[in-house]
C-alpha positions as CSV (number, residue, x, y, z in Angstrom):
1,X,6.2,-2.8,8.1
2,X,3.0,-2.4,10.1
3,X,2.0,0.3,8.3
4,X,2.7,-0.8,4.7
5,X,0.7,-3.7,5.7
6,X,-2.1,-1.5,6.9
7,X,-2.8,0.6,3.9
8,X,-2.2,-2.6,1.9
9,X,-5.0,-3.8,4.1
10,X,-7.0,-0.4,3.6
11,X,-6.4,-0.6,-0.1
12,X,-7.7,-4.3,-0.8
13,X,-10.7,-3.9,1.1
14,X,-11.9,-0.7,-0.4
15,X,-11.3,-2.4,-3.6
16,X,-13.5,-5.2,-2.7
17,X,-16.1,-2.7,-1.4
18,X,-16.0,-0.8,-4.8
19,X,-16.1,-4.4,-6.9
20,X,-19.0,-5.3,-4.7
21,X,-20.8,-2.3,-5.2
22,X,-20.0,-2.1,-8.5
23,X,-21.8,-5.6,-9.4
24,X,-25.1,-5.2,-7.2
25,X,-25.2,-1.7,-9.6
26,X,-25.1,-3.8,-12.6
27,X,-28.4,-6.0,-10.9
28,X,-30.1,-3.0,-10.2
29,X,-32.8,-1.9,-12.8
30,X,-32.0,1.2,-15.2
31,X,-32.7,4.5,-12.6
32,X,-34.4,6.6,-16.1
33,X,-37.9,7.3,-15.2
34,X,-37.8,6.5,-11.9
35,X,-38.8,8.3,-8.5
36,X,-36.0,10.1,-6.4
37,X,-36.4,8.4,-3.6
38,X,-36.2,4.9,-5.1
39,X,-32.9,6.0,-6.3
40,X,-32.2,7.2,-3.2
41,X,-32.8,3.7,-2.2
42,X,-31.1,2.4,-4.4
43,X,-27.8,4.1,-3.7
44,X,-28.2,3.5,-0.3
45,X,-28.3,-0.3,-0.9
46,X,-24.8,0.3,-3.2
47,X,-23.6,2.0,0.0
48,X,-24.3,-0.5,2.3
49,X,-23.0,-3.2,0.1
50,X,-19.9,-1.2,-0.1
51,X,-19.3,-0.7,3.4
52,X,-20.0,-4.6,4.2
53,X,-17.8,-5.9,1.9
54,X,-15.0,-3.3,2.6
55,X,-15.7,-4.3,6.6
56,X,-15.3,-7.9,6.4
57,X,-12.6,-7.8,3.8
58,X,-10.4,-5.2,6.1
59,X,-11.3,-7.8,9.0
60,X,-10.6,-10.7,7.2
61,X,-7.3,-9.7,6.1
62,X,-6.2,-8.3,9.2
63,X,-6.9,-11.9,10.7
64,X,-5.0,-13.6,8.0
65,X,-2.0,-10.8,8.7
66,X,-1.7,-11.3,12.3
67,X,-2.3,-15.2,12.2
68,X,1.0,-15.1,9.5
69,X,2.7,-13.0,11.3
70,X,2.4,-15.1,14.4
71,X,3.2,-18.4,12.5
72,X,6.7,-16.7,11.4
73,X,7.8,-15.3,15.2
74,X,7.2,-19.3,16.6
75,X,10.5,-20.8,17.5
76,X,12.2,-23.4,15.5
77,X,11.0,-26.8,16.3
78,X,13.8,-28.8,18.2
């Protein structure tokens, strides 16, 4: 069970990453006619965006995981 919720974890986030990535590339400005190393720049920036948003998704969730996993091993009220 651990370990399906991992990669579910793993999965999610990278899909975040990609989604986030994937809408600060439609903000960036067409790459024809323009220097390598302001593409370069450029991808780095999708990169980055990538990894942050894949980081504090995979965090996030793993938060919201453990806090419900905690909530269902409390013991019944009396």
């Amino acid at each position: 069970m651990a370990q399906l919720l991992k990669a579910l974890m793993m999965i999610i986030s990278l899909a975040a990453g990609l989604l986030a990535a994937r809408e600060v590339y439609m903000l960036l400005p067409s790459w024809e006619g323009e220097t390598w190393p302001w593409v370069a720049l450029d991808v780095g920036f999708l990169f980055l965006a990538f990894l942050l948003i894949s980081g504090l998704a995979y965090y996030l969730l793993g938060d919201m995981v453990r806090w419900l996993l905690q909530r269902n091993n409390r013991p019944p009220k009396a």
